[in-house]
N, C-alpha and C positions, 0 to 999 in steps of 0.2 A: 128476360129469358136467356141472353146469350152470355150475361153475368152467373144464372143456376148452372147453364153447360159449363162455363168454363171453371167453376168451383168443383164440380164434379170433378171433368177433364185433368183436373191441380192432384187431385186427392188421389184419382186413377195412376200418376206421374211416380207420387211418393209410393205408393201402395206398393208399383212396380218393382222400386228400389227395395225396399223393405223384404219383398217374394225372395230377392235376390239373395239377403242378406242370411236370410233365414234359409235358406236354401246352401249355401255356401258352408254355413255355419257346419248344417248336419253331414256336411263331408269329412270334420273332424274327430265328428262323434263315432266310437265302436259300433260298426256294425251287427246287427244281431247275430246272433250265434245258431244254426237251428242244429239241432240234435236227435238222434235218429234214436227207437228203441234199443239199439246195440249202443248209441253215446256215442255215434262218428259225426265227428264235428266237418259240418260242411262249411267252408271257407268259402268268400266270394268272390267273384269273378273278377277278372280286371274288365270284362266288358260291365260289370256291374256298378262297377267303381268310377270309370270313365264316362259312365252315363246318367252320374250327379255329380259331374266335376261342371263347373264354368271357369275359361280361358278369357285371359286379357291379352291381347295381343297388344305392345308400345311400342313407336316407333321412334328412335332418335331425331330429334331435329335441333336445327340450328334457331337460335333467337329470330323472332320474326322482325325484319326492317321496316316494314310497310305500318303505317298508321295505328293506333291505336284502334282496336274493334268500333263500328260504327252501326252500323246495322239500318234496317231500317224504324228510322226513328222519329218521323215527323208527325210533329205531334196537333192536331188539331186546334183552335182556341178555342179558350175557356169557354164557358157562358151556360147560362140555364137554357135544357132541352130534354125531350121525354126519355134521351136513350140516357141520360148523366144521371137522370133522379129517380133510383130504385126505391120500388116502395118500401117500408116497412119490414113488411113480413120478408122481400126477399132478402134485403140487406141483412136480418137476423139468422140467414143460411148462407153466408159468404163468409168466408175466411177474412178476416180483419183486414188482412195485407191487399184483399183485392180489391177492398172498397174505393180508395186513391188511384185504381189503374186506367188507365186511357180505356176512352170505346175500343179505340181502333186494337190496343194490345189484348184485349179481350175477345174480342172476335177472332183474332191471328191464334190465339193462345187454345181456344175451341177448338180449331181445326188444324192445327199442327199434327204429325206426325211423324216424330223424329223416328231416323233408323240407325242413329251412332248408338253404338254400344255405353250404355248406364255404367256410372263410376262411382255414385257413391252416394251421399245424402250431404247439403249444407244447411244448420241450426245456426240463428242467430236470435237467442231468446229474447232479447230487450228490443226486439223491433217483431216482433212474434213472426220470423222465417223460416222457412222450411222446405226445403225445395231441392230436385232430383240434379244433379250433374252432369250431365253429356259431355262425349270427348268431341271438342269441335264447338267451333263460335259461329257452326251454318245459320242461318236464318231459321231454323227450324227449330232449329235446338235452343235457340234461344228465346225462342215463343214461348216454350215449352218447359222450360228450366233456365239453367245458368250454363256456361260453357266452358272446359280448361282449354287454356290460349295455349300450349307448350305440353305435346300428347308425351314427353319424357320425363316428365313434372308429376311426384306422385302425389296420391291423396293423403300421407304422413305427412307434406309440405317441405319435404327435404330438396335442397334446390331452389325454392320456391313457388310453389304451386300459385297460378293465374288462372283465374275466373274472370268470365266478362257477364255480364248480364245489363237487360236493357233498365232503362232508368223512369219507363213509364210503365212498364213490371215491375219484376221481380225485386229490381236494384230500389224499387221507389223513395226507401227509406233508411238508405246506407247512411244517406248523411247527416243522422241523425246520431251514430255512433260514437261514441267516448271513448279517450283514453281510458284503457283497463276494462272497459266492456270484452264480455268472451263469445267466443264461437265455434262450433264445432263440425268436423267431418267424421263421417262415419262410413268405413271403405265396404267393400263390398264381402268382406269376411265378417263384418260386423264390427271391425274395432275403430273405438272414438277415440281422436285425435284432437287435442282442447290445444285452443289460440286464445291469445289474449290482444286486443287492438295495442297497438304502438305509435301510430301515425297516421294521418289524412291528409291529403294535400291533392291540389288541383295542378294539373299539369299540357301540355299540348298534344294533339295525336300524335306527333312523331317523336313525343318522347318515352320511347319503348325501354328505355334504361329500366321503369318498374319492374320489366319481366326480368330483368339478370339476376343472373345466382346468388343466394344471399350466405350469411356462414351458418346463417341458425336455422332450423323450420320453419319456412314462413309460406302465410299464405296472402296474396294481394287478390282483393275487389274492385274490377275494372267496372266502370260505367259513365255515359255522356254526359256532361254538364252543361250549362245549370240545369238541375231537373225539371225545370217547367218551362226549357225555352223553347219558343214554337219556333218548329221547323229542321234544319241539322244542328244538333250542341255542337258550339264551336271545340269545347275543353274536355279535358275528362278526371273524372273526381275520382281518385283512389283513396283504398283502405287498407293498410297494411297491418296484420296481426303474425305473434310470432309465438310458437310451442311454448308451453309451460307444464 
């Protein structure tokens, strides 16, 4: 059951993003004209205008020194048990991605509710991803979706745009990624922004070097390594893709 919630819960996440997008969208679009028996064109208001605008407030910051995101991440051992082996029928209403996720990030992922402000949408079709953005790598947010480590880091990936996500969620199946595999952001005006992977490699938590500026659009997938070690991952397994 708490695999049904938390499929729901996933689908609620992206929905959100999507409201947004779609919503953002029609602030570009002509507003209706209305026209009066004489043909005097009523113009609309700037409180009308203002009141289908959405604001991103960014803050500059400095490259983070402190550890690579860690979260909470201990992860149970394996083994057969009534909560790991969904029947049937529910496993055929789960989102593919979530069938591989920890009890524990399943139940955290149900009852999350993030208040950072939504950024965007991340697609990584060859591992079938999809999943909401939040600004902030709070523990919540990361239940919940993925998080940008660097809130001066756009969703174009200019700079370098850093995501963290946990590795017994969302991240579960980063590392299965290829050179030339692609993926995509979709900001919250609606425009997709396509990455192609470039590199993988596994690194230490204090090596924050991934986050620094790059020359070309890029975007890095942070998450703990190795994916199924029980307890805190010592390492952390990065993705790097870059604009094409």
């Amino acid at each position: 059951m708490a695999k049904l919630h938390a499929a729901y819960g996933e689908q609620v996440a992206i929905d959100d993003v999507k409201n947004i997008i779609a919503s953002n969208q029609a602030i570009f679009k002509p507003l209706p004209v209305k026209v009066s028996a004489k043909k005097n064109i009523v113009k609309p208001s700037v409180e009308d205008v203002a009141a289908n605008s959405t604001h991103l407030h960014r803050t500059q910051v400095k490259l983070p020194t402190q550890p690579l995101h860690q979260g909470s991440q201990t992860i149970s051992k394996t083994g057969a048990s009534s909560k790991q082996e969904a029947s049937k029928q529910e496993s055929s209403l789960l989102r593919p991605m979530m069938s591989d996720w920890s009890q524990t990030r399943i139940e955290s992922f149900t009852t999350a509710k993030p208040t950072s402000p939504l950024l965007g949408l991340l697609a990584i079709p060859s591992i079938k991803l999809e999943v909401a953005i939040f600004d902030g790598t709070a523990e919540v947010n990361l239940n919940k979706g993925v998080g940008r480590v660097i809130p001066s880091r756009g969703m174009n990936g200019e700079g370098n745009l850093s995501l963290a996500g946990h590795r017994d969620g969302f991240f579960r199946k980063i590392g299965q990624l290829t050179l030339g595999q692609e993926l995509s952001i979709t900001d919250l005006n609606g425009q997709i922004h396509r990455f192609r992977v470039v590199d993988t490699w596994i690194v230490d938590p204090k090596d924050t070097y991934v986050m620094k500026r790059t020359s070309r659009p890029s975007v890095t997938l942070i998450t703990c390594y190795p994916f199924y070690f029980v307890g805190s991952a010592p390492q952390r397994y990065i993705v790097r893709a870059e604009q094409f």
